[in-house]
C-alpha positions as CSV (number, residue, x, y, z in Angstrom):
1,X,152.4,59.4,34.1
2,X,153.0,56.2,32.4
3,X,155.6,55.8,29.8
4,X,152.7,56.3,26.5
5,X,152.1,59.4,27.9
6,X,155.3,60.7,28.2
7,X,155.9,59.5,24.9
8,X,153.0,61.5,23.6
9,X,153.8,64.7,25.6
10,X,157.1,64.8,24.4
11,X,155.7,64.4,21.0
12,X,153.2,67.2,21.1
13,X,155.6,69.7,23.1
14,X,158.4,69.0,20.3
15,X,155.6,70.0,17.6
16,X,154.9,72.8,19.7
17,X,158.7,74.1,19.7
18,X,158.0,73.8,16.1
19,X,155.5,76.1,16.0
20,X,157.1,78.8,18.3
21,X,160.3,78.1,16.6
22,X,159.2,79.2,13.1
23,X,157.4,82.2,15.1
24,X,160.5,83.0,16.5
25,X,162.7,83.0,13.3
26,X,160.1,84.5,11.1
27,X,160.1,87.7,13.9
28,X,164.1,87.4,13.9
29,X,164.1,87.7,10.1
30,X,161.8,91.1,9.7
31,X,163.9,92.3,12.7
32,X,167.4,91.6,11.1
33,X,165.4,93.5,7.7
34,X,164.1,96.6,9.1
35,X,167.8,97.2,10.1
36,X,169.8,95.5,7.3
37,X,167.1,96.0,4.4
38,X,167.0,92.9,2.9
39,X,168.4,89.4,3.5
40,X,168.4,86.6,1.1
41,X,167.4,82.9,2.9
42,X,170.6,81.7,2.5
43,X,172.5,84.8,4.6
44,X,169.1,84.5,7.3
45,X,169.8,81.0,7.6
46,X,173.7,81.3,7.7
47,X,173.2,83.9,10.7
48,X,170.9,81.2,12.3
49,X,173.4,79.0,12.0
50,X,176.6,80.9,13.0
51,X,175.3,84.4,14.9
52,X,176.4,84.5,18.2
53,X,172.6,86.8,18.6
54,X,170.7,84.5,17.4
55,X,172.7,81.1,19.6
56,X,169.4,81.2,21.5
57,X,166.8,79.8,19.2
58,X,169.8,77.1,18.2
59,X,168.4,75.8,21.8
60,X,165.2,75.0,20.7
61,X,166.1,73.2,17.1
62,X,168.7,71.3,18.9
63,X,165.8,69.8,21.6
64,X,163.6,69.3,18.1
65,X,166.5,66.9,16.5
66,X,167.0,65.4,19.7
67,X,163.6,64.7,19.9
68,X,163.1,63.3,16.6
69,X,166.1,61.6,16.6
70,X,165.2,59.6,19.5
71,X,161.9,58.9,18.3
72,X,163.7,57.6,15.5
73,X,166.0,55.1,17.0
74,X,164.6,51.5,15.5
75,X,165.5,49.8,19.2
76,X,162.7,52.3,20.4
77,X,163.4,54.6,23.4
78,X,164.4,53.8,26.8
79,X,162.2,55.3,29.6
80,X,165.3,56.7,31.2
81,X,165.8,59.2,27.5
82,X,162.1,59.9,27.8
83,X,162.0,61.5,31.0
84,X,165.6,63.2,30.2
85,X,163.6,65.1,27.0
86,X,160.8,65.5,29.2
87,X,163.0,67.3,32.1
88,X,165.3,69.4,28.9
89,X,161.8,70.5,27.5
90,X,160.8,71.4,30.8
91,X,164.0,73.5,32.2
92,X,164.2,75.2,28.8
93,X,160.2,76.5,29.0
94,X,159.9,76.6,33.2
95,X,160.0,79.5,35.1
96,X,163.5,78.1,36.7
97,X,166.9,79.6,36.7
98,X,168.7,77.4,34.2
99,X,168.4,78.7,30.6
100,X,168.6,82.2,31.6
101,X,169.8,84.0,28.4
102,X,166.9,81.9,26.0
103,X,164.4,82.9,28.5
104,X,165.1,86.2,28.5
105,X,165.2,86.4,24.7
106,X,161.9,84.7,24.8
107,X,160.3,87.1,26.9
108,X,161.3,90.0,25.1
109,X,159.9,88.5,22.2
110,X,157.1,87.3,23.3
111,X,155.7,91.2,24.2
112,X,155.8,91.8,20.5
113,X,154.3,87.9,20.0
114,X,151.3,86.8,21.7
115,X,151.2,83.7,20.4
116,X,154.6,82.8,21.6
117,X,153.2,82.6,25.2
118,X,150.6,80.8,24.5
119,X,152.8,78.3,22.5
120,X,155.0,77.8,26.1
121,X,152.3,77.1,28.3
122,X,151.0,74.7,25.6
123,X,154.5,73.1,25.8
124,X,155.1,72.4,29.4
125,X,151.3,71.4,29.5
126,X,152.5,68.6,27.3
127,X,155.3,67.6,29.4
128,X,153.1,67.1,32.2
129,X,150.0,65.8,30.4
């Protein structure tokens, strides 16, 4: 894979984790409201921010601004970052050990989701496009 391609795979994964992030956090939120009966946004999006339950999906948003920040930088982005976000977006979808809490979370999620494993394949397709 040349370097453009990289660059686009990483692109499309990150809009990807997009995608299964909001799916995520929307099926957090009617989770945390059957229980708690309510929540305004800005108690749902303290908890996302602080809640040691919901530390997972903090994993995913933190790849996204790393992405984007990167993509960002005016110098452009050295090859050695591109295939550092390509191997991070990678271990945190693959079927490998590392990331062994978020994966779990995701699976159990992803019975009551059927997009959301969809939305992984689509991302490490990306990453190896």
């Amino acid at each position: 894979m040349n370097q453009s391609e990289i660059r686009e795979g990483i692109w499309q994964a990150r809009n990807k984790m997009l995608d299964l992030h909001k799916l995520l956090i929307d099926a957090e939120k009617r989770e945390i409201e059957l229980i708690s009966g309510g929540i305004s946004p800005a108690q749902f999006l303290g908890l996302l921010m602080e809640d040691a339950e919901l530390a997972w999906l903090r994993l995913i948003s933190g790849l996204i601004v790393r992405i984007d920040e990167s993509f960002d930088a005016k110098d452009g982005i050295p090859n050695d970052l591109l295939e550092e976000l390509r191997r991070e977006v990678e271990m945190l979808f693959d079927d490998g050990d590392h990331n062994a809490e978020f994966k779990s979370k995701l699976a159990a999620r992803a019975g009551s989701l059927p997009d959301a494993e969809a939305m992984v394949k689509q991302i490490l397709a990306s990453t190896k496009a």
